[in-house]
C-alpha positions as CSV (number, residue, x, y, z in Angstrom):
1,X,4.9,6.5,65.5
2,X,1.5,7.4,66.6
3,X,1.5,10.6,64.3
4,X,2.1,11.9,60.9
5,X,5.6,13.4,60.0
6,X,5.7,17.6,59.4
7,X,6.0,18.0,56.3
8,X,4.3,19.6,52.8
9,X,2.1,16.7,52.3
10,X,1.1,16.2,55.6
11,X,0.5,20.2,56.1
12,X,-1.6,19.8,52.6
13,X,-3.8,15.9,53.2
14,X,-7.1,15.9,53.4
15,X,-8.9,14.9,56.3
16,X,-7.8,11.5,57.5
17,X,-9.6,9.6,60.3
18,X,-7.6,7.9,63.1
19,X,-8.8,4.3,61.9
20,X,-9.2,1.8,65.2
21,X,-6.3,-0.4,67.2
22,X,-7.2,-4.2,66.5
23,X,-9.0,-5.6,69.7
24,X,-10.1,-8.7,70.0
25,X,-10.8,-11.7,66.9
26,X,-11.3,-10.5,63.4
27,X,-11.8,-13.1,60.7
28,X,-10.8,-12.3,56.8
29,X,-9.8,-13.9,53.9
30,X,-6.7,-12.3,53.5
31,X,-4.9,-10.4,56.6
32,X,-2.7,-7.1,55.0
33,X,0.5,-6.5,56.8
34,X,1.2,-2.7,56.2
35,X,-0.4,0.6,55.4
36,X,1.6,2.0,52.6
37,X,0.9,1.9,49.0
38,X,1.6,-1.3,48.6
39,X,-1.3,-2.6,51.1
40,X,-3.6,-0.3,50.3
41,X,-3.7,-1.3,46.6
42,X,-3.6,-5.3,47.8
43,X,-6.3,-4.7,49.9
44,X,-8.3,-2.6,47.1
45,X,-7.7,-5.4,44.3
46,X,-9.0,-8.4,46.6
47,X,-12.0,-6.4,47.6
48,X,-12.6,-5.9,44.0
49,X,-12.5,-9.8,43.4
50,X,-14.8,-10.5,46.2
51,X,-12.2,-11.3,49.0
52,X,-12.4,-9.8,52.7
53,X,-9.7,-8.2,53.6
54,X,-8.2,-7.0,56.8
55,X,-5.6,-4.3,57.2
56,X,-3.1,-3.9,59.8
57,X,-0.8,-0.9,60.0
58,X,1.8,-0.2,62.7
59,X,1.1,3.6,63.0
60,X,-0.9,5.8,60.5
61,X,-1.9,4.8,56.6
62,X,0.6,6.1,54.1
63,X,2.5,7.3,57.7
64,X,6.1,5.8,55.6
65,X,7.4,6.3,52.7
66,X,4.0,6.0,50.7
67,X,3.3,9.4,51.7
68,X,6.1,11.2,51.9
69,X,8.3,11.0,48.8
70,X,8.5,12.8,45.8
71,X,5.1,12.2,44.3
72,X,6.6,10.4,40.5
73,X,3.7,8.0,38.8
74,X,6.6,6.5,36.3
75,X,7.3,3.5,34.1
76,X,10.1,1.5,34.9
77,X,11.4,-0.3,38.2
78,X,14.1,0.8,40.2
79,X,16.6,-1.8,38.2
80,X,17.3,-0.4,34.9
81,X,15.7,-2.7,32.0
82,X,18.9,-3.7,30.2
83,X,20.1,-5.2,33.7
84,X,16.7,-6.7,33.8
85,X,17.0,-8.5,30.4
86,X,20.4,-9.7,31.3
87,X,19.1,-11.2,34.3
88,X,15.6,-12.6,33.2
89,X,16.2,-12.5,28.9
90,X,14.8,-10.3,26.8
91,X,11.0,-11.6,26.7
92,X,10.7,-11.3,30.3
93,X,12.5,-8.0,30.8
94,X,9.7,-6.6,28.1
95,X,6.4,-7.9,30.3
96,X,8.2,-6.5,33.2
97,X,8.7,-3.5,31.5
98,X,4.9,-3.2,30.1
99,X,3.7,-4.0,33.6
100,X,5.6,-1.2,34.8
101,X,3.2,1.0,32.4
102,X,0.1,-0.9,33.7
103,X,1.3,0.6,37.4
104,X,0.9,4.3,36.1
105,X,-2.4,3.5,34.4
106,X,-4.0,2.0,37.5
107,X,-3.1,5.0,39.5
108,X,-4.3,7.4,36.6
109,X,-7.6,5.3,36.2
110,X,-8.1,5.2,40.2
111,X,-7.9,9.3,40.8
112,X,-10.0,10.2,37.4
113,X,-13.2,7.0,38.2
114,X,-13.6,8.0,42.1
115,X,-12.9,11.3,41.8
116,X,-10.0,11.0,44.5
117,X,-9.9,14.7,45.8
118,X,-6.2,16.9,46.8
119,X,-4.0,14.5,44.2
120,X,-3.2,17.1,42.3
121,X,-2.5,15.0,39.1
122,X,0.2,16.4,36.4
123,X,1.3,15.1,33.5
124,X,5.2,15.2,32.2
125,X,8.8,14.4,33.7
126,X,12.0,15.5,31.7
127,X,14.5,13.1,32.6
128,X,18.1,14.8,32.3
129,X,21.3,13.4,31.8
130,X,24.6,15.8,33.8
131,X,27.0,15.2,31.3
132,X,27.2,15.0,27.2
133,X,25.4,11.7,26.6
134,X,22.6,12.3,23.3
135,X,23.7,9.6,20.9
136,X,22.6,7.0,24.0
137,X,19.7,9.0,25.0
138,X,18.7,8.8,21.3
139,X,19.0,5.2,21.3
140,X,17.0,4.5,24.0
141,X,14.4,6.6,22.8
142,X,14.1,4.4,19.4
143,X,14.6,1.2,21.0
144,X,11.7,2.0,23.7
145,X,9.2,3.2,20.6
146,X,10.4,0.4,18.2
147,X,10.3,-2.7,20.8
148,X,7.3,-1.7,23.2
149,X,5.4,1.3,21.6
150,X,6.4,4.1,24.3
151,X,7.0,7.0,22.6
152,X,9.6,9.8,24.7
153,X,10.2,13.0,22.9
154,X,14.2,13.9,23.0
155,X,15.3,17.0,23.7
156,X,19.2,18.4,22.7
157,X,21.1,20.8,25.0
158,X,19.9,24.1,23.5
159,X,15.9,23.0,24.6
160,X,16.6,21.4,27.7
161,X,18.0,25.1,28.6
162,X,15.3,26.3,27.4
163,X,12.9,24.7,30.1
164,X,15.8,24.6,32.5
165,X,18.0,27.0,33.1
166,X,21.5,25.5,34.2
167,X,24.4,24.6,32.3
168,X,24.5,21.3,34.4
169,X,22.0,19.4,32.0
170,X,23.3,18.3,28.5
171,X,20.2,16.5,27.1
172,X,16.8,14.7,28.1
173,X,14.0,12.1,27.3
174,X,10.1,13.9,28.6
175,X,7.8,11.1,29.4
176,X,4.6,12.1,28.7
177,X,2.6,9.0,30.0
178,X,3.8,9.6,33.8
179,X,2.9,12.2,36.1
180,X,3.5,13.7,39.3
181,X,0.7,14.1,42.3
182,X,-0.2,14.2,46.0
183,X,0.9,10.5,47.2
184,X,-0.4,11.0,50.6
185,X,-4.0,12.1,49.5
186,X,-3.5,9.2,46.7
187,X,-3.4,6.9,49.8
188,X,-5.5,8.3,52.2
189,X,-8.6,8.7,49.2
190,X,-7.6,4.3,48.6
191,X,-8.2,3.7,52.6
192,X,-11.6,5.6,51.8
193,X,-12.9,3.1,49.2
194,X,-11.5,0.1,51.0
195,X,-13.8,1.0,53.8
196,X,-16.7,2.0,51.4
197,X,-16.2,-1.2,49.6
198,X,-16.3,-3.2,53.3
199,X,-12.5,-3.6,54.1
200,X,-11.1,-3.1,57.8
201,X,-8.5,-1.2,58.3
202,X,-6.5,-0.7,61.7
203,X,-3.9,1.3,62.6
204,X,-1.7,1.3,65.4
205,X,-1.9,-2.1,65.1
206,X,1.5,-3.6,64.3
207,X,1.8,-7.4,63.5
208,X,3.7,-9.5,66.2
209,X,3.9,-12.4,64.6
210,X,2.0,-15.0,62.5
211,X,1.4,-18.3,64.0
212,X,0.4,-21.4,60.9
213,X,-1.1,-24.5,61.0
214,X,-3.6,-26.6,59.1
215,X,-4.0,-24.4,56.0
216,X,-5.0,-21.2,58.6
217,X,-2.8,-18.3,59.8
218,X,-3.5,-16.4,62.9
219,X,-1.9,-12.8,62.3
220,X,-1.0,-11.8,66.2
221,X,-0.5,-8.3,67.3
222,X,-0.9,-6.7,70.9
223,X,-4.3,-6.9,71.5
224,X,-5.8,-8.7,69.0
225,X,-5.5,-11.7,66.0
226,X,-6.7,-12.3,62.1
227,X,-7.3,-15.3,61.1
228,X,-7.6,-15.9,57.7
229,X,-6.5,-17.9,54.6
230,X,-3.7,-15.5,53.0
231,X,-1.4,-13.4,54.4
232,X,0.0,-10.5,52.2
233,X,3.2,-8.9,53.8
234,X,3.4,-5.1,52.6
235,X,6.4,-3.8,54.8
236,X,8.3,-1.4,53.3
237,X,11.3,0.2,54.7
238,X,10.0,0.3,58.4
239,X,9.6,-3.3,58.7
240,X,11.6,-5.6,61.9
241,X,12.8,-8.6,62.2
242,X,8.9,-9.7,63.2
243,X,9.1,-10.4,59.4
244,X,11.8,-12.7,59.2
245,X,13.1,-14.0,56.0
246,X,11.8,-10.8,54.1
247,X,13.3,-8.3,56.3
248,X,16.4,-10.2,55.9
249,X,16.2,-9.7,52.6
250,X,16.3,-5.9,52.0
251,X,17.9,-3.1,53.7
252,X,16.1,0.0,54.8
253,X,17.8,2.7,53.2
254,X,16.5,6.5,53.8
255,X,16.3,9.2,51.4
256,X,15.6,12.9,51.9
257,X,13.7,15.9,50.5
258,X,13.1,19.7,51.1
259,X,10.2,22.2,50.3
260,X,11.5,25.9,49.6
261,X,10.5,29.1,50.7
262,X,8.2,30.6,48.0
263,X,10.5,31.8,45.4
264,X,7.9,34.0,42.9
265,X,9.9,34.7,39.5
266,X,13.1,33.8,40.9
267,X,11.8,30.1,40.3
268,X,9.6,30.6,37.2
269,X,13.0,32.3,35.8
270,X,15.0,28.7,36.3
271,X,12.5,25.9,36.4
272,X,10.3,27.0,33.2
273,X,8.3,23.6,33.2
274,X,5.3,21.8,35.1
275,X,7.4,18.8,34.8
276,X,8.6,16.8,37.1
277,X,13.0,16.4,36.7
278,X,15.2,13.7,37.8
279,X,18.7,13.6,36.3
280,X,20.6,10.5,35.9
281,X,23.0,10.1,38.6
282,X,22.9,7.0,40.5
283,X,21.4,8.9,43.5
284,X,19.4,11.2,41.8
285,X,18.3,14.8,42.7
286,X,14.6,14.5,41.7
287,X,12.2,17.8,42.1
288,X,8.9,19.5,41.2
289,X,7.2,22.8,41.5
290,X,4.5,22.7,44.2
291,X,1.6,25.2,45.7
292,X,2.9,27.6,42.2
293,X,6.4,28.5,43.1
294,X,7.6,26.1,45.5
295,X,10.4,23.2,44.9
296,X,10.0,19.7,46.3
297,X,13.4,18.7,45.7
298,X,15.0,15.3,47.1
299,X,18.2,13.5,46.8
300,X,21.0,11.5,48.7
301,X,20.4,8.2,49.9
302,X,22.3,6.5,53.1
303,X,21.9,3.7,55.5
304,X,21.5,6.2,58.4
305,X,18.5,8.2,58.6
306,X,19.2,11.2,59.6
307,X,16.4,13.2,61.4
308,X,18.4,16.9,61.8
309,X,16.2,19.3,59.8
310,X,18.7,22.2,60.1
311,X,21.4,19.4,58.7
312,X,19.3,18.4,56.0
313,X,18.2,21.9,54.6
314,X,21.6,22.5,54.7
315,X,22.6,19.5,52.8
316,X,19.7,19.8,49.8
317,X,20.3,23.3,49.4
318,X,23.9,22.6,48.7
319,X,22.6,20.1,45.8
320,X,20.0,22.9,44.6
321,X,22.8,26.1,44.6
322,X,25.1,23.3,42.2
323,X,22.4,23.7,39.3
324,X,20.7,26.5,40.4
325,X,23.1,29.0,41.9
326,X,20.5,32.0,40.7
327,X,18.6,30.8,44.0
328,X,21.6,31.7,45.6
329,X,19.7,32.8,49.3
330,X,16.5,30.7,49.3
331,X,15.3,29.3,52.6
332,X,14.0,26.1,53.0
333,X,10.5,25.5,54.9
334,X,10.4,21.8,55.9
335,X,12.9,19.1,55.5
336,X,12.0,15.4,56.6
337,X,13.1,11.8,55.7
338,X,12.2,8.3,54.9
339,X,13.2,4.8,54.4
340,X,12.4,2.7,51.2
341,X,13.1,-1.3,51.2
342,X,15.8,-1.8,48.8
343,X,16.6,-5.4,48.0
344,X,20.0,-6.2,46.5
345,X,19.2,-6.9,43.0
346,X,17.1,-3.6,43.0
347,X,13.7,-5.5,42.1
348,X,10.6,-6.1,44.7
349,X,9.6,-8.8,46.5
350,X,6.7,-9.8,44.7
351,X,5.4,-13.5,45.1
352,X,4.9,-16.3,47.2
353,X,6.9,-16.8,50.9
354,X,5.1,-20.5,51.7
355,X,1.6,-21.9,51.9
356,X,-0.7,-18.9,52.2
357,X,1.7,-16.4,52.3
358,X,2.7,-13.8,49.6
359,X,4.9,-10.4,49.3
360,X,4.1,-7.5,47.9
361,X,7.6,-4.9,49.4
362,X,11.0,-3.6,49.0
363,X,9.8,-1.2,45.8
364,X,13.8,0.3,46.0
365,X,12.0,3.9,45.9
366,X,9.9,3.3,42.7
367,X,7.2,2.6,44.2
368,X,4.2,4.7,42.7
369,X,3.8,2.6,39.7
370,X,5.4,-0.6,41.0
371,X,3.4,-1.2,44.3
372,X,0.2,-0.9,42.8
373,X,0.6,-3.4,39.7
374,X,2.3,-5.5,42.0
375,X,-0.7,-5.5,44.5
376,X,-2.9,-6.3,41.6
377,X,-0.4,-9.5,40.5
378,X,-0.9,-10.9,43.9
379,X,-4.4,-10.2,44.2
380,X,-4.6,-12.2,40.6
381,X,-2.3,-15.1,42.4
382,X,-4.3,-15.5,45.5
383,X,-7.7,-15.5,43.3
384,X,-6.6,-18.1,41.1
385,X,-6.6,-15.6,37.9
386,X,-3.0,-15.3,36.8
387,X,0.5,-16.3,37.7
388,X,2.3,-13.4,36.2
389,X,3.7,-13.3,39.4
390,X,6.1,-15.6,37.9
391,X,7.7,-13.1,35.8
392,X,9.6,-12.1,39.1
393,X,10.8,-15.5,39.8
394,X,14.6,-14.2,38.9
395,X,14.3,-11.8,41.9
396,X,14.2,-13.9,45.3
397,X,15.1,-13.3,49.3
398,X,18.4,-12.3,48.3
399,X,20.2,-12.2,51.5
400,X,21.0,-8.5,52.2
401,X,24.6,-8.9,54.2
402,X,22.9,-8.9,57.9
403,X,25.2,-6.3,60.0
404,X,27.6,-5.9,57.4
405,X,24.8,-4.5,54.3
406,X,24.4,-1.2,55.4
407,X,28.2,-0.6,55.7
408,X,28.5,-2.1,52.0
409,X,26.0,-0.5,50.4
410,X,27.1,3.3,51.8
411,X,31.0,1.9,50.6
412,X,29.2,0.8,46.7
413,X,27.6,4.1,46.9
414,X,30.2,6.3,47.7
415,X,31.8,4.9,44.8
416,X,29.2,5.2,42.1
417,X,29.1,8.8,43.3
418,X,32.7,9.5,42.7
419,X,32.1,8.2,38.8
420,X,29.2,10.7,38.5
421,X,31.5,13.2,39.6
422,X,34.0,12.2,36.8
423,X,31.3,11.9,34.4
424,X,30.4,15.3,35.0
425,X,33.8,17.0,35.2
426,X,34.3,15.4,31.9
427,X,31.3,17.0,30.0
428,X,32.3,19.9,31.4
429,X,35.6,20.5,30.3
430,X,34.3,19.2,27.0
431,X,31.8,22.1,27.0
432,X,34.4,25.1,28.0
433,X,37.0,23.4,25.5
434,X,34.5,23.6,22.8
């Protein structure tokens, strides 16, 4: 794990510095388990209160998920919010919901105050439903302006054709307050203020264990220790059974994306948008234009990561030809993987594990947004400023079926995708019929 994946944002980051292996004793207020997105905005919100913080990263900062995925600053969690007000009531579902927007802000503000370079910031995603569903779409559109103040613009069949051109979309809600970026040089640009602002950061450095007694923890890995006051764990998808009740508590579930060949007007004829797209299947195909005329496109999720390149061009470009058979012949450049922390009810972990110890992790591939306003409710926790980490007390160490949770998860999946499939199939008929 010593190096950076190949792929577009790794061929496209800006310079990164191989940060130092912990040696010896460090001391810190609060010790960071994990490089990602997650512990880089922990770490960056206790230094801004006055904490010191040290960071610990298994292999490279951002080297998971957290630089790798499909660059989406959006509101929302990776639960849909009617599930969430059926779980945690209607006033609780709605701060969720407006901390959700807070996420995208504090990203937004962080790239525009430090002028974070290679992010790459654009505004806009359509999101696009595969078969005939308006009247809901419509719905959700009033209820989001009425309740909360979010305003999505709707758009019917005949403009949603107009920006994309495939006869698989039927409608779509454009978000205007998200965007889409560079996560890795997002990440990469936060490890740079952290150490500006007097944080230590270490990589190659993966926690052991962490050893507590009278009110102290000593975070242990191969060569050195932390000790310090608070622990924050920030694992992600990558983390072992080293994290015990947490890693029991999600599954590490891998999802995939491409980067095309340039495509010059064969793209600008199809994809006539700067928006990011995601459509509205329960694993999604979610895709951007990149570098002019490139797609980033993603999709499929399993239990099994699979590392074939060949396999997974072949398997993408399947899902791209279904919308977009006019790109019938494109080639595909790079193809790579990674593995989000998915807990069972969908939500993070965010909130206390025991005396001194918090979580900040399993961000169910929604992370952008989420891991940063979740950093900043710890940070608020640990500093004695707010306990809105309460509004997550619904969403606990769910246990995530041990040996038997990937096998269940692929089996519930496999079934949500055969009722997309009928979804579709439906619309469709509907359309030729009419």
């Amino acid at each position: 794990m010593s190096s950076y994946t190949n792929n577009y944002y790794t061929a496209t980051m800006r310079p990164a510095p191989s940060r130092p292996t912990l040696a010896g004793k460090a001391q810190a207020d609060v010790c960071i388990i994990g490089g990602g997105l997650a512990g880089l905005s922990t770490a960056w919100e206790l230094l801004a209160r006055g904490r010191s913080v040290v960071l610990l990263e298994a292999a490279r900062v951002a080297w998971g998920a957290s630089g790798r995925n499909g660059g989406f600053v959006l509101q929302g969690w990776s639960e849909g919010l009617s599930a969430i007000e059926r779980r945690c009531g209607t006033h609780t579902a709605g701060a969720l919901f407006r901390l959700s927007l807070e996420g995208v802000d504090i990203v937004r503000a962080t790239i525009a105050q430090h002028g974070l370079p290679g992010c790459a910031p654009t505004t806009g995603k359509l999101s696009v439903v595969r078969y005939d569903d308006g009247d809901n779409l419509q719905r959700q559109r009033d209820r989001l302006a009425r309740e909360f103040g979010f305003e999505m613009e709707y758009l019917d069949t005949r403009a949603i054709r107009d920006k994309l051109n495939t006869d698989r979309y039927f409608q779509g809600l454009r978000d205007s307050h998200g965007f889409h970026f560079h996560p890795l040089n997002y990440c990469l640009g936060l490890a740079e203020l952290i150490e500006l602002k007097g944080g230590r950061i270490h990589e190659q450095s993966p926690m052991v264990r962490v050893e507590s007694r009278a009110g102290r923890h000593q975070v242990i890995t191969a060569q050195g220790s932390v000790e310090c006051a608070e622990v924050v764990y920030c694992c992600g998808g990558y983390g072992g059974p080293e994290f015990g009740p947490l890693r029991r508590a999600f599954l590490p579930i891998a999802t995939y994306v491409v980067l095309t060949e340039r495509l010059g007007e064969r793209l600008a004829d199809v994809v006539r948008t700067t928006d990011a797209v995601g459509d509205n299947r329960r694993a999604s195909d979610y895709y951007r234009i990149v570098d002019g005329d490139r797609l980033l496109w993603g999709g499929h999720i399993t239990t099994r990561n699979l590392q074939d390149e060949k396999r997974l061009g072949q398997l993408l470009t399947q899902d791209i030809l279904a919308v977009y058979p006019q790109l019938r012949g494109l080639k595909i450049e790079k193809a790579w993987s990674g593995l989000m922390g998915y807990a069972r009810h969908k939500m993070p972990h965010i909130g206390p594990l025991g005396a001194g110890r918090w979580s900040c992790a399993s961000f169910g591939g929604h992370g952008m947004n989420t891991a940063p306003v979740g950093a900043r409710v710890v940070a608020e926790a640990i500093c004695g400023e707010t306990d809105r980490y309460r509004l997550f007390d619904a969403y606990g160490l769910e246990w995530n079926g041990g040996p038997f949770g990937p096998a269940a998860a692929q089996t519930v999946y496999a079934g949500l995708k055969l009722m997309d499939k009928f979804q579709e199939a439906r619309s469709q008929r509907r359309a030729i019929k009419y």
